[in-house]
C-alpha positions, 0 to 999 in steps of 0.5 A, spaced: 554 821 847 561 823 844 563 827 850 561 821 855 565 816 850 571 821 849 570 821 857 571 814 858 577 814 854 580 819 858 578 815 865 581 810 862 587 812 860 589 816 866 587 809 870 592 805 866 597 811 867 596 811 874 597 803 875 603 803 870 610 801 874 616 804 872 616 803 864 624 802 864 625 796 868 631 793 865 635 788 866 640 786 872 647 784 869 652 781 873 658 776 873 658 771 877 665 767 878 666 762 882 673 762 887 672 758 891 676 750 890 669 748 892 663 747 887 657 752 888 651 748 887 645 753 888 645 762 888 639 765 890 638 772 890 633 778 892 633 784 892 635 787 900 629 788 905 625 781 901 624 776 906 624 771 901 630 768 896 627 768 889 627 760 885 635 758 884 638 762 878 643 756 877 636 751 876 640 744 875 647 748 874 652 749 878 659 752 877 665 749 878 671 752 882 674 757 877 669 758 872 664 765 871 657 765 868 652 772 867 646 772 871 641 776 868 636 778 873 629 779 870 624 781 875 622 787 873 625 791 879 628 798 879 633 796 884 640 794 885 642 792 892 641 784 893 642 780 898 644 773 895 645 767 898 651 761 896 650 753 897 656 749 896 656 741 894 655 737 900 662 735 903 665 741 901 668 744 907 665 751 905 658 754 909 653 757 906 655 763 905 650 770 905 653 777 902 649 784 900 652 788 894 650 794 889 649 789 883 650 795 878 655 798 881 660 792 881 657 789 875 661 783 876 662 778 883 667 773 886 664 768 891 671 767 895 673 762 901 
């Protein structure tokens, strides 16, 4: 009976093991700043080859011309190129604007007209 139970114990520590995603995940840091005259009222991202934005990191935020805020992106992923996406308030002369950029490399981001 103990070398079943010890067995099974095994069985199911190589299981948890193999299902385990990367056991370091950290967290993305970067800067955002805004400098742009226009008030930037939604930022998606995602990580590139995605096919669709994550939630809206500003949320019910937004930021004004001139001002920076740290993003954290938290989504468990080991990646660092991300495709972001930027909404400006209605009546602003600036389009939608879409960029792809190494998060990690540059640890900072300035949204410019």
């Amino acid at each position: 009976m103990k070398s079943k139970l010890s067995g099974l114990i095994a069985l199911a520590a190589a299981i948890v093991t193999a299902s385990a995603g990367p056991s370091h995940a950290e967290d993305l840091k970067f800067q955002l700043t805004n400098g742009t005259n226009s008030v930037l009222t939604r930022f998606y991202s995602s990580p590139t080859g995605v096919d669709n934005w994550e939630e809206d990191v500003f949320g019910e935020n937004v930021l004004d011309p001139g001002e920076s805020v740290n993003i954290t992106i938290a989504d468990g992923r080991t990646v660092c190129k991300y495709d972001m996406r930027f909404e400006f308030e209605e009546g602003s002369d600036l389009d939608t604007t879409e960029d792809t950029q190494d998060l990690c490399e540059l640890g900072s981001y300035t949204i410019h007209e």
